[in-house]
N, C-alpha and C positions, 0 to 999 in steps of 0.2 A: 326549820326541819319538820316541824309538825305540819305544814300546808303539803311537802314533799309524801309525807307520809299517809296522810289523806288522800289525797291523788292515787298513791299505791294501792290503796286500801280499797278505792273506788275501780281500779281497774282491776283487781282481783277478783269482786265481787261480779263485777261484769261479765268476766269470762265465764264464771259461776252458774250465773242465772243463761247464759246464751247458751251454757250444756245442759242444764236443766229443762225440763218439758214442767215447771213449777209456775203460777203464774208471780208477779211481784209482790212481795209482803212487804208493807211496809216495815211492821214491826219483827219482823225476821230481819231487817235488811240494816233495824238500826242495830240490833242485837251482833251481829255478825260486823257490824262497821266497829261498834268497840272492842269487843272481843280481836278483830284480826291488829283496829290499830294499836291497841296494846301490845300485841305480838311486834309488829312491824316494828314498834319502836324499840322495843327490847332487842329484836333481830338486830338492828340499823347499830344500836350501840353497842353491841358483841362486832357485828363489822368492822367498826370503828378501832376498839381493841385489834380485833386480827389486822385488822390492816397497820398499824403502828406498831404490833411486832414483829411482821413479819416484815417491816422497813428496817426497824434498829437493830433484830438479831443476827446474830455474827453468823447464825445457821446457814442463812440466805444470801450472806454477802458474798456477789459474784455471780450467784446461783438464780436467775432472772426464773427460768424454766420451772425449777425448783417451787420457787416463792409460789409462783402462777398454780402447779398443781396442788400444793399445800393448799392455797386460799382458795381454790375453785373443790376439792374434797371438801373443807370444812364448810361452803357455802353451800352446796347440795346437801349435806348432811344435817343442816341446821334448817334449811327452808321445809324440806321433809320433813324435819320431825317436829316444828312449827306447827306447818300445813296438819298434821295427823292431832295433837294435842289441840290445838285451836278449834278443828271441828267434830271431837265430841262430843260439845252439848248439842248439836245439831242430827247424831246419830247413833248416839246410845252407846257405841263400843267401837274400841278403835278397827274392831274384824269388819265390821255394816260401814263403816267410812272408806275401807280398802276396798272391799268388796265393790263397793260402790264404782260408775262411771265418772263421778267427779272428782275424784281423787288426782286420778293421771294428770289431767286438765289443772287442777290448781294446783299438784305439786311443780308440774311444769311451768305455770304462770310464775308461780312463787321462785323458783330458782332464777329466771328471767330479772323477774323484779329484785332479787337480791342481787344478781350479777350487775345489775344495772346502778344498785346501791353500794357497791363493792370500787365499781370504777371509777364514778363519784369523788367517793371518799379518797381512792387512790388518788388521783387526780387532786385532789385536797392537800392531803401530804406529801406529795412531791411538790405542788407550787410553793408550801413554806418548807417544804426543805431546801429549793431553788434560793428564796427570799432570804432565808436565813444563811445562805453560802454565800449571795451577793453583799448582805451586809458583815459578812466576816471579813472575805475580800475588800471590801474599803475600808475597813477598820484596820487590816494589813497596810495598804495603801495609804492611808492617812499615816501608820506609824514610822511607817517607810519615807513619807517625807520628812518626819519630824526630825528622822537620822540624817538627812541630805544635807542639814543644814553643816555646812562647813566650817570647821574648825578653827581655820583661820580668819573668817569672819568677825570671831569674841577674839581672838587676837589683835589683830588689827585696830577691832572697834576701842578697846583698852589701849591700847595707842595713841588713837585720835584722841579719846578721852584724856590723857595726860598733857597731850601736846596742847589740848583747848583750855585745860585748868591753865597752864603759862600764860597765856596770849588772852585768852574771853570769858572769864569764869561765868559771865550769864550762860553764854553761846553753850559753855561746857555742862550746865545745869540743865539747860533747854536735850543737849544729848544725852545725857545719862538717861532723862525721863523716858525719852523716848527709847535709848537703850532698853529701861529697866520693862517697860510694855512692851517689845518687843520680844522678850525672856519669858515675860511674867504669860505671852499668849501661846508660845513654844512650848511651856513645860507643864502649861497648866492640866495636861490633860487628859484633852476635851474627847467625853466619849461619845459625843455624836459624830454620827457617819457623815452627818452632812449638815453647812450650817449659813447663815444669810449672808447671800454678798455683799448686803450693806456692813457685817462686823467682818466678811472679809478686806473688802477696801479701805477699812477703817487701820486692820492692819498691817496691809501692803502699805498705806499712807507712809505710816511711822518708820516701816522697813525703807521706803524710798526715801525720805527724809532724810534717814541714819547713811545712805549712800551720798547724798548730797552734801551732804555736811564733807565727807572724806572726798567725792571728786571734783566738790565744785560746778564749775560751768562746764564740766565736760560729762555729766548726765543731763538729759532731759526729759522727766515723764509727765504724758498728759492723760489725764482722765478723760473721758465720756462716757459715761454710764447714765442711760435712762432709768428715773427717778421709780418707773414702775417696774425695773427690771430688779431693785433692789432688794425687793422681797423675796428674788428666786433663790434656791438653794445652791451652792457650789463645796466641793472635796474641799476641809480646811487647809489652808497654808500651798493651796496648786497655783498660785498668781504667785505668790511669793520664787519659790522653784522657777518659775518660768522667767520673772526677772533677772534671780541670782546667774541662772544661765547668758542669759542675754549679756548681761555684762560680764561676766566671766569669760565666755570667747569670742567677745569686741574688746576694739581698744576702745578706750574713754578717755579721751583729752579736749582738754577748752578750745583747740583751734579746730576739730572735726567732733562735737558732740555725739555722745549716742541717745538718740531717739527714741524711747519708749512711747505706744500709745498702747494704752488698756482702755477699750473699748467694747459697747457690747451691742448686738442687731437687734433685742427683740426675743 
């Protein structure tokens, strides 16, 4: 912010001296670079202010046109009276600064320079108010899968599980566990928006396992997953969904398999 406001500060001064018939002072010119960037920054953070309430107040909401003349009055009104306090040590009194030819000229520059810092900023808090709508929306999204999961599923699964205590009590231990991490990665949560396909695949693993175990040879799914794609990020529990689906409107029996490939390009 501060290099932004330097820039400002050196374009003001610019216009300054190109009205003036003054030659270049140095020490005029450092005097006048602190002095304005003091202002500037002060201004920039009053902006700042205006511009995030006139986003969140309920005054505005709706009211596009509204907001605009609001913040374009308070932004002339403040660059003026910037510009007039800022350059009386340079003129004695605020009537010999008016009076003055370079008044016009720098209150004008100055309202430029603040519109210019006004936009900015606007443009700032609309992209995290953007950022912040699209991480809410997946945060819906993710918990909206979490409800997809079908009920008859933990039906079922207690089913298998009983029938496997009679018949395989390894077999039946080997499901529970995976049962029970299947449960344990459903409820846990997870408030991240988005999280690695490596601890995604990990839990589609155990999900397709828990399916194998109840269809037998009448599912089939194959992994490919490049080893460097495993870092990327994917929506928790969207592989999972897209299974349950697949086999939920296929048949799945051992004389016509259904075919799963979860795979990724890159």
């Amino acid at each position: 912010m501060s290099s932004i406001i330097s820039f400002q500060v050196l374009i003001l001064y610019l216009i300054q001296t190109l009205s003036s018939d003054n030659p270049f002072d140095l020490l005029m010119f450092l005097k006048s670079f602190l002095i304005s960037f003091f202002f500037l920054l002060l201004l920039t953070l009053i902006d700042y202010k205006l511009v995030l309430f006139a986003n969140t107040s309920k005054i505005f909401a709706g009211h596009f046109w509204l907001r605009v003349f609001f913040e374009a009055t308070i932004l002339v009104l403040l660059a003026s009276a910037f510009v007039i306090i800022g350059n009386i040590p340079f003129y004695g009194s605020i009537r010999n600064y008016i009076e003055s030819e370079a008044y016009q000229q720098s209150v004008v520059a100055a309202v430029i320079i603040n519109l210019f810092t006004v936009t900015v900023l606007e443009y700032i808090v609309q992209l995290r108010k953007n950022q912040k709508l699209i991480q809410e929306n997946m945060q819906i999204q993710y918990n909206e899968l979490k409800n997809q999961i079908n009920p008859h599923f933990l039906f079922n699964s207690l089913n298998i599980l009983v029938s496997l205590i009679n018949k395989d009590s390894q077999q039946a231990v080997r499901y529970t566990k995976k049962l029970s991490d299947f449960y344990r990665y459903v409820l846990s949560g997870n408030a991240e928006n988005t999280i690695l396909l490596e601890s995604e695949i990990k839990f589609i693993s155990d999900y397709v396992d828990i399916l194998q175990i109840r269809f037998g040879k009448g599912l089939e799914v194959c992994f490919s997953i490049n080893e460097t794609d495993m870092k990327h990020h994917i929506v928790p529990m969207a592989l999972q969904v897209l299974v349950e689906n697949a086999v939920k409107h296929n048949a799945v029996v051992s004389s016509n398999p259904l075919r799963i490939e979860i795979s990724s390009d890159g």
